[in-house]
N, CA, C and O atoms as CSV, one atom per row, in Angstrom:
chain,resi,resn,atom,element,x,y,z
A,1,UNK,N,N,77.872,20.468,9.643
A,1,UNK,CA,C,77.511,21.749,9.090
A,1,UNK,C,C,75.988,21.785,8.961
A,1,UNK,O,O,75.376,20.812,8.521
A,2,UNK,N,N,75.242,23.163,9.434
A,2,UNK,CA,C,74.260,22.857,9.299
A,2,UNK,C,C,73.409,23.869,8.368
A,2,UNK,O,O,73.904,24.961,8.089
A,3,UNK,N,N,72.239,23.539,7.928
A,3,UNK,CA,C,71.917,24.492,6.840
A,3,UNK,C,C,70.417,24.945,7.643
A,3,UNK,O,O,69.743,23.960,7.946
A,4,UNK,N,N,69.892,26.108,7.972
A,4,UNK,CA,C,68.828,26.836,8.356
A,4,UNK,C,C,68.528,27.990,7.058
A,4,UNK,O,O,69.252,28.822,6.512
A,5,UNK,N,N,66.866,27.524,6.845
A,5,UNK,CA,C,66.112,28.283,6.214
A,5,UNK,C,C,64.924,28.634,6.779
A,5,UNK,O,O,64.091,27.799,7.131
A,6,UNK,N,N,64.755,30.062,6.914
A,6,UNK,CA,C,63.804,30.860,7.925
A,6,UNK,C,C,62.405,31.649,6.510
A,6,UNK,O,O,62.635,32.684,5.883
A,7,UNK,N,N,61.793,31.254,6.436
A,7,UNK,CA,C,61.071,31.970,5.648
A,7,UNK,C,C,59.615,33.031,6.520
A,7,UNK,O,O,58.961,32.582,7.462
A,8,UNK,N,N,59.432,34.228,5.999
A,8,UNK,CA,C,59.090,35.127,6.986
A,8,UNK,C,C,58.144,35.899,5.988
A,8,UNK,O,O,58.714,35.796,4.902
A,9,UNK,N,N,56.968,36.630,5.812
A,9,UNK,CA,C,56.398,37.096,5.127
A,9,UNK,C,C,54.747,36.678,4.553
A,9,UNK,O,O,53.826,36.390,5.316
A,10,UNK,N,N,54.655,36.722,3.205
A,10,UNK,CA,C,54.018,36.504,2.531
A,10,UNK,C,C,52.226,37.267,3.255
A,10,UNK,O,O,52.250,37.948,4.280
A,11,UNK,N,N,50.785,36.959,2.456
A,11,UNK,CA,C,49.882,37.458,2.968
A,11,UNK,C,C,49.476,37.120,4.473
A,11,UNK,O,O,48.710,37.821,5.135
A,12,UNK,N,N,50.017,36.091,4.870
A,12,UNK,CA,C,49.805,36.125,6.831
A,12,UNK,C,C,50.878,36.015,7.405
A,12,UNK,O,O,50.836,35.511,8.528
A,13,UNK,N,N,52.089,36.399,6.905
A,13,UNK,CA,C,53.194,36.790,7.767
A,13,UNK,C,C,53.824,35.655,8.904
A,13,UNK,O,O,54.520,35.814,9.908
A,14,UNK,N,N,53.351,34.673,8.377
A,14,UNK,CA,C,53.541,33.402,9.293
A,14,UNK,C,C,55.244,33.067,8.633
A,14,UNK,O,O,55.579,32.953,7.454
A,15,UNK,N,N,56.205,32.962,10.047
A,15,UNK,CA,C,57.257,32.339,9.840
A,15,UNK,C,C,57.307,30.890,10.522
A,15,UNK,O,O,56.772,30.388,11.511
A,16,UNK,N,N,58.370,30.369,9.349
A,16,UNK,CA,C,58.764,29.074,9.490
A,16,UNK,C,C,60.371,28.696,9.445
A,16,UNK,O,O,61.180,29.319,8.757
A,17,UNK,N,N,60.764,27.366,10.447
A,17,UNK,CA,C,62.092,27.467,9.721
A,17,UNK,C,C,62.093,25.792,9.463
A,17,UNK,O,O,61.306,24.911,9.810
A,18,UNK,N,N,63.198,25.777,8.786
A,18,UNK,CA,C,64.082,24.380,8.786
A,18,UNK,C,C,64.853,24.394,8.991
A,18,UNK,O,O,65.357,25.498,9.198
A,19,UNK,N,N,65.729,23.102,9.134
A,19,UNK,CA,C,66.885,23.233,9.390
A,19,UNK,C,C,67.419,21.448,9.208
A,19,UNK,O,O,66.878,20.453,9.689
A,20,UNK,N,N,68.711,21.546,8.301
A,20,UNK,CA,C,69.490,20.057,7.806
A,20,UNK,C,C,71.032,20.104,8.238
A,20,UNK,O,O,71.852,20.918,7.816
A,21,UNK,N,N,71.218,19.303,8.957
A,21,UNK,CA,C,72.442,18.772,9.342
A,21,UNK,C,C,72.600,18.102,8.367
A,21,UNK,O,O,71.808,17.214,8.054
A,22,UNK,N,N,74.320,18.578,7.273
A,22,UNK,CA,C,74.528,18.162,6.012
A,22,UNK,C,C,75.425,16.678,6.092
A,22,UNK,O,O,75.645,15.823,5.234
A,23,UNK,N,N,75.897,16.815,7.777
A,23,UNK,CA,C,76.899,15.968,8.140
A,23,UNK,C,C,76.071,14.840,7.860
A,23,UNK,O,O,76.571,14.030,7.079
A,24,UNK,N,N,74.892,14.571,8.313
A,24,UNK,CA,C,74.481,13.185,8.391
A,24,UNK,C,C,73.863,12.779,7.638
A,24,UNK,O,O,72.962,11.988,7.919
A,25,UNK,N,N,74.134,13.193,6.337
A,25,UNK,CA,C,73.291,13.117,4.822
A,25,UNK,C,C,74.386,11.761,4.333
A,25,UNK,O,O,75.471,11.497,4.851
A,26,UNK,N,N,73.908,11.248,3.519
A,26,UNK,CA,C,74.678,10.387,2.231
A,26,UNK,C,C,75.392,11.579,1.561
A,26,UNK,O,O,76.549,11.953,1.750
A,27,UNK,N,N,74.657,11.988,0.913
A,27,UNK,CA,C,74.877,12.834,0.259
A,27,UNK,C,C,75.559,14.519,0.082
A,27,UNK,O,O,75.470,15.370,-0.802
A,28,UNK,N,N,76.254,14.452,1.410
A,28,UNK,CA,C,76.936,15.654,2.062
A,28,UNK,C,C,77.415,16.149,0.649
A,28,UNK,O,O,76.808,16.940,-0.073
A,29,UNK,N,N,78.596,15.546,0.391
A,29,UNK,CA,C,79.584,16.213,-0.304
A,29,UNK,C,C,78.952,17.150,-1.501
A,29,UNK,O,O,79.490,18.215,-1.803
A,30,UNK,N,N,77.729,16.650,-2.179
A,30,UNK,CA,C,76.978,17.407,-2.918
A,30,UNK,C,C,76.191,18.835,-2.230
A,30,UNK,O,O,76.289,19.940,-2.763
A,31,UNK,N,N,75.380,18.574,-0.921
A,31,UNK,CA,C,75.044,19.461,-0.304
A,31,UNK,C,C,76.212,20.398,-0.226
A,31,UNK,O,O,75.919,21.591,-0.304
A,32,UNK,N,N,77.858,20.001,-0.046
A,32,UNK,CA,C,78.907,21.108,0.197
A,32,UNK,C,C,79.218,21.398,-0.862
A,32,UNK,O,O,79.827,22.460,-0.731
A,33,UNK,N,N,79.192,21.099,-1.993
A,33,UNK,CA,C,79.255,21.684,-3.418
A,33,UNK,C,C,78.304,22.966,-3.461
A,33,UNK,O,O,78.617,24.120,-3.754
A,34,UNK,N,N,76.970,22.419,-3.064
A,34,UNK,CA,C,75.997,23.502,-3.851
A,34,UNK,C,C,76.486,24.976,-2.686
A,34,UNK,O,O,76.859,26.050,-3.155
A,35,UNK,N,N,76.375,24.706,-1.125
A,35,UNK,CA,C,76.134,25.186,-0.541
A,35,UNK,C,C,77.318,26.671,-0.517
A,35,UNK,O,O,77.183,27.850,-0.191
A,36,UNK,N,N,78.132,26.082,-0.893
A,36,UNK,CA,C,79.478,26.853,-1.255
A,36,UNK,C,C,79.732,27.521,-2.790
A,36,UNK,O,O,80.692,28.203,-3.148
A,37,UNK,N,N,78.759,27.171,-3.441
A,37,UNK,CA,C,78.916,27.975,-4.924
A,37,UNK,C,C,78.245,28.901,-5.039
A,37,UNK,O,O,78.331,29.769,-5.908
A,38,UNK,N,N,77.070,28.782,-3.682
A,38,UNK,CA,C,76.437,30.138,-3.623
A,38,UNK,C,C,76.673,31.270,-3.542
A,38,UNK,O,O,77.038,31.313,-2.367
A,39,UNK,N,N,76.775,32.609,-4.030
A,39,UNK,CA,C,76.670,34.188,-3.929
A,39,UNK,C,C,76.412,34.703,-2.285
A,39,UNK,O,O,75.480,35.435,-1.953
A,40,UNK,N,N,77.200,34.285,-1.574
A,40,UNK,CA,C,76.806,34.590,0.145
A,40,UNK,C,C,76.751,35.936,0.471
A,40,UNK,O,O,76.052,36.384,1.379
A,41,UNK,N,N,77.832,36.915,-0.607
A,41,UNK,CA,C,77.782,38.289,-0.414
A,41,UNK,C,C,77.040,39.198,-0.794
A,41,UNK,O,O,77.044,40.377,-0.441
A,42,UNK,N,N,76.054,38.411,-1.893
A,42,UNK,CA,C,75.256,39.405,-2.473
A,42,UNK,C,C,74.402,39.854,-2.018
A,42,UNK,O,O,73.503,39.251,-1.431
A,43,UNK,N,N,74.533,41.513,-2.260
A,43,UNK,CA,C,73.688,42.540,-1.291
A,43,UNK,C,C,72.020,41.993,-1.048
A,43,UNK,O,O,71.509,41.174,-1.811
A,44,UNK,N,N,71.448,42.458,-0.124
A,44,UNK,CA,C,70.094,41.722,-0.084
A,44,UNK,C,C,69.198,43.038,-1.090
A,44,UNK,O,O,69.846,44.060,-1.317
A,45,UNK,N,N,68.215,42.976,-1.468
A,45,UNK,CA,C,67.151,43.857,-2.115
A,45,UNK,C,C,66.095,43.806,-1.184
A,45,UNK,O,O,66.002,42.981,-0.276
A,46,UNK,N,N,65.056,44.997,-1.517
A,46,UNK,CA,C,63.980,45.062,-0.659
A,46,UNK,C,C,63.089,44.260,-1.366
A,46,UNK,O,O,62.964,44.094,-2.579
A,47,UNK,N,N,62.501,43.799,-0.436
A,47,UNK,CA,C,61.217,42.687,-0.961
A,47,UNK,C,C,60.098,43.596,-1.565
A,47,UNK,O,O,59.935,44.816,-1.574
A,48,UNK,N,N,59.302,42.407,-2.129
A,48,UNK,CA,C,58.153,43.366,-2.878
A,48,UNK,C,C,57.031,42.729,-1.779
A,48,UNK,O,O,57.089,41.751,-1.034
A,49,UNK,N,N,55.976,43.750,-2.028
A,49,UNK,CA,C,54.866,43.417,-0.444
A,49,UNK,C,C,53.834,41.873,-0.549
A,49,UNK,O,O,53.480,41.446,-1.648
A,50,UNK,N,N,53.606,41.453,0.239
A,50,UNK,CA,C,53.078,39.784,0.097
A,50,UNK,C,C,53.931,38.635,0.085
A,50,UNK,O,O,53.507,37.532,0.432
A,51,UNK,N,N,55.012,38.810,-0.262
A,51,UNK,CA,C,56.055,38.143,-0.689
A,51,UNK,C,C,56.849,37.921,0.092
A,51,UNK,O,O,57.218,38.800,0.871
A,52,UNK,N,N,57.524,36.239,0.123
A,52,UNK,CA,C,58.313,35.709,0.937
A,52,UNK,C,C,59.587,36.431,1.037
A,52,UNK,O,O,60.093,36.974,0.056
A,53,UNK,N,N,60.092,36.447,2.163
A,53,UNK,CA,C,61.631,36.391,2.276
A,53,UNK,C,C,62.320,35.234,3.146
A,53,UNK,O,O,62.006,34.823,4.263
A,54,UNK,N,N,63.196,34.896,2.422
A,54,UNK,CA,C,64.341,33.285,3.076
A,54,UNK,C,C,65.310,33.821,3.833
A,54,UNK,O,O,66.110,34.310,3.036
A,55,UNK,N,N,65.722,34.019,5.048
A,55,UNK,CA,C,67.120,33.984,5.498
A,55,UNK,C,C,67.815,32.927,5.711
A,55,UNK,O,O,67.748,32.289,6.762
A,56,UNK,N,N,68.743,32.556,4.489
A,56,UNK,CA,C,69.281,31.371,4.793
A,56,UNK,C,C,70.773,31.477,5.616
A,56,UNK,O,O,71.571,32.313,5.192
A,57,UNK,N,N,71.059,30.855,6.487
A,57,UNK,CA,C,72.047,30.414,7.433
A,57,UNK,C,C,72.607,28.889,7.107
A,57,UNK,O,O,72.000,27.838,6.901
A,58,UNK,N,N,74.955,29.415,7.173
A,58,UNK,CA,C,75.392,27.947,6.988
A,58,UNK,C,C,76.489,28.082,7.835
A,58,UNK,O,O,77.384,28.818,7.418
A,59,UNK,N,N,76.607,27.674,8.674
A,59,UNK,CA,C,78.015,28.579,9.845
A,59,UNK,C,C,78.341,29.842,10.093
A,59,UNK,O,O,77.880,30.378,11.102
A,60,UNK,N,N,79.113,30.483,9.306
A,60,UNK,CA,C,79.080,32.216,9.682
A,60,UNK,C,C,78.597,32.706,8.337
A,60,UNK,O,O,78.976,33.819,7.972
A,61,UNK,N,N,77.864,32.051,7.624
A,61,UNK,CA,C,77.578,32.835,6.206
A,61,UNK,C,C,76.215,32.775,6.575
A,61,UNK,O,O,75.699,31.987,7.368
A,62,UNK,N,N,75.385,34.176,5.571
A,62,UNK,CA,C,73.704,34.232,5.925
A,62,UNK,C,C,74.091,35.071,4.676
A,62,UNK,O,O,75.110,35.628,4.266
A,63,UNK,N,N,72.129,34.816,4.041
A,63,UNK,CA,C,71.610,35.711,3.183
A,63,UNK,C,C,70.794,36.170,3.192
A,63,UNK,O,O,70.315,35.703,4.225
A,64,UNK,N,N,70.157,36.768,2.865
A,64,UNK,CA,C,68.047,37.454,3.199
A,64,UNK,C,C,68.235,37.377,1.998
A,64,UNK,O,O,69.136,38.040,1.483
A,65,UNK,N,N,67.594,36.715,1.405
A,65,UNK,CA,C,66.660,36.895,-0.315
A,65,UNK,C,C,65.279,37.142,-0.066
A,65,UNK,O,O,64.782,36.523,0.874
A,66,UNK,N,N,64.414,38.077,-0.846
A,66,UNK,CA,C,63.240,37.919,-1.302
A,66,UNK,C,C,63.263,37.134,-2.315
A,66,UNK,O,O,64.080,36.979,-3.222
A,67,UNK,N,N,61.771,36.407,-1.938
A,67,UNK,CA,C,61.406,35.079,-2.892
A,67,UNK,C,C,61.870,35.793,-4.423
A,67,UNK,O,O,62.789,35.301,-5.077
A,68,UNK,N,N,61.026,37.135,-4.936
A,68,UNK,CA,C,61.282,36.985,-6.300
A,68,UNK,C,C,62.369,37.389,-6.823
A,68,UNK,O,O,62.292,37.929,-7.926
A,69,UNK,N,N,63.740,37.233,-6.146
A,69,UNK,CA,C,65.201,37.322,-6.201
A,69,UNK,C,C,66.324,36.095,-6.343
A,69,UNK,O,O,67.479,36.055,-6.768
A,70,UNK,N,N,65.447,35.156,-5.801
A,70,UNK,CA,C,65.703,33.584,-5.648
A,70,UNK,C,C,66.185,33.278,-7.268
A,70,UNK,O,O,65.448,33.345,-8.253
A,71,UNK,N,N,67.092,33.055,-7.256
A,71,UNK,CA,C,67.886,32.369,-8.372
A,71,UNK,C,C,67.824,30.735,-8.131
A,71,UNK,O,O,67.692,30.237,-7.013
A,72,UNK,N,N,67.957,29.880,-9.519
A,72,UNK,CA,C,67.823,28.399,-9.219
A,72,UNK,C,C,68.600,27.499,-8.420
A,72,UNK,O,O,68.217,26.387,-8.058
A,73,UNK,N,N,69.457,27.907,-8.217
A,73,UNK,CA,C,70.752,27.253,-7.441
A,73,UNK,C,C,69.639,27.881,-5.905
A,73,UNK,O,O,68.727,27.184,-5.461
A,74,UNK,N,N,69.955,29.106,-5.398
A,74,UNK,CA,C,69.189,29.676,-4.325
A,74,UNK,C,C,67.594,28.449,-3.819
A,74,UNK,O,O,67.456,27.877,-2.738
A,75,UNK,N,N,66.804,28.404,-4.820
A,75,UNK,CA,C,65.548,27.898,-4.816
A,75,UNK,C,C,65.935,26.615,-4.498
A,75,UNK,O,O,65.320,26.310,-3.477
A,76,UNK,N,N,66.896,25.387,-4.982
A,76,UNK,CA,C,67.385,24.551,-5.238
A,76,UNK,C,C,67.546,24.330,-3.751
A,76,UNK,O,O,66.856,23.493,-3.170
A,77,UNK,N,N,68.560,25.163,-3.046
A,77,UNK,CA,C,68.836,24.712,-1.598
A,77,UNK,C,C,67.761,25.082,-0.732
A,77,UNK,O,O,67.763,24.708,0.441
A,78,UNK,N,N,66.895,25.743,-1.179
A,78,UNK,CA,C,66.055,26.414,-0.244
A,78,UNK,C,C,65.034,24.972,0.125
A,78,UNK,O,O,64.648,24.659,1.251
A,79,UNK,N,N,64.746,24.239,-1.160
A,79,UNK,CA,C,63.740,23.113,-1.438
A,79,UNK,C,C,64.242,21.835,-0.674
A,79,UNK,O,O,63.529,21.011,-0.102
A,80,UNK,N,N,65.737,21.833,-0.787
A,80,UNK,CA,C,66.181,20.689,-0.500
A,80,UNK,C,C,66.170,20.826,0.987
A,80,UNK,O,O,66.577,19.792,1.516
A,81,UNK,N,N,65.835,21.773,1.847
A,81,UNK,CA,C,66.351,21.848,3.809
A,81,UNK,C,C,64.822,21.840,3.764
A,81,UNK,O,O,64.469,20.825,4.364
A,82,UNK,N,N,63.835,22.464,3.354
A,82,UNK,CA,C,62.285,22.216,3.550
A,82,UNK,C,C,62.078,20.657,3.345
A,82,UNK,O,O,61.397,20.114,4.215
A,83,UNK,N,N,62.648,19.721,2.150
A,83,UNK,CA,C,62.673,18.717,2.400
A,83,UNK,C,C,62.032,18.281,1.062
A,83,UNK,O,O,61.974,17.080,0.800
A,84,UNK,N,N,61.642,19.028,0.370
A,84,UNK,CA,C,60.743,19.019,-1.158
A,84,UNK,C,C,61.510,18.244,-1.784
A,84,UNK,O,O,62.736,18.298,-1.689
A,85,UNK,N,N,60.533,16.984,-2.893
A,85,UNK,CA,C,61.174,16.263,-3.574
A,85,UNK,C,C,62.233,17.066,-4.452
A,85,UNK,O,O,62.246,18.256,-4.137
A,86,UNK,N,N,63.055,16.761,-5.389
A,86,UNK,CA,C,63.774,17.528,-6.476
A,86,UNK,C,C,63.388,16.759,-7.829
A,86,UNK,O,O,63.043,15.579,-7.774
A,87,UNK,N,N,63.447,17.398,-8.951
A,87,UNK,CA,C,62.956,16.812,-10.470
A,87,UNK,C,C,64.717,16.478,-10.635
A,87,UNK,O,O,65.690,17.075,-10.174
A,88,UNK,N,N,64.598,15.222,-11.528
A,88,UNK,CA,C,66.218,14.932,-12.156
A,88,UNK,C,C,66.828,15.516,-12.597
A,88,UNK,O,O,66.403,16.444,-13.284
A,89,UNK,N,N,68.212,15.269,-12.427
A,89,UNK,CA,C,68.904,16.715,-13.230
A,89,UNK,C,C,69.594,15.859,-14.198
A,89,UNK,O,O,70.125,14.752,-14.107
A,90,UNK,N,N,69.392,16.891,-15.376
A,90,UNK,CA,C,69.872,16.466,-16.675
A,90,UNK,C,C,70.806,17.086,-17.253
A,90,UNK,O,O,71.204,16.713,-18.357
């Protein structure tokens, strides 16, 4: 399963993507926890101007969030396919 995050916007409009194959993680089964508790249906909003937007992709599910729509769970997976350390969870 693979997880793609496309980020597109902001003041130079420069896109980027990533992308994590969850299969070959240690740690899959957590990646399929989070990845599946997510809100996949929720309607997208219009972005505000400067500002990122994520299209995240996981097999046949996709979302467009604007950055300042990003909920923590959202931000959470977004950090973890860019590759960003994570703080402990308590």
């Amino acid at each position: 399963m693979k997880v793609t995050v496309t980020r597109h916007g902001g003041f130079a409009g420069i896109t980027r993507t990533w992308t994590v194959d969850i299969d070959d993680l240690p740690d899959a089964a957590q990646w399929r926890k989070l990845v599946d508790s997510l809100p996949w249906d929720s309607p997208a909003s219009a972005p505000q101007p400067d500002r990122f937007v994520y299209n995240v992709t996981c097999n046949q599910r996709r979302a467009v969030l604007p950055e300042e729509h990003l909920t923590d769970d959202w931000r959470r997976l977004i950090s973890l396919v860019q590759g960003e350390p994570q703080p402990p969870r308590r």
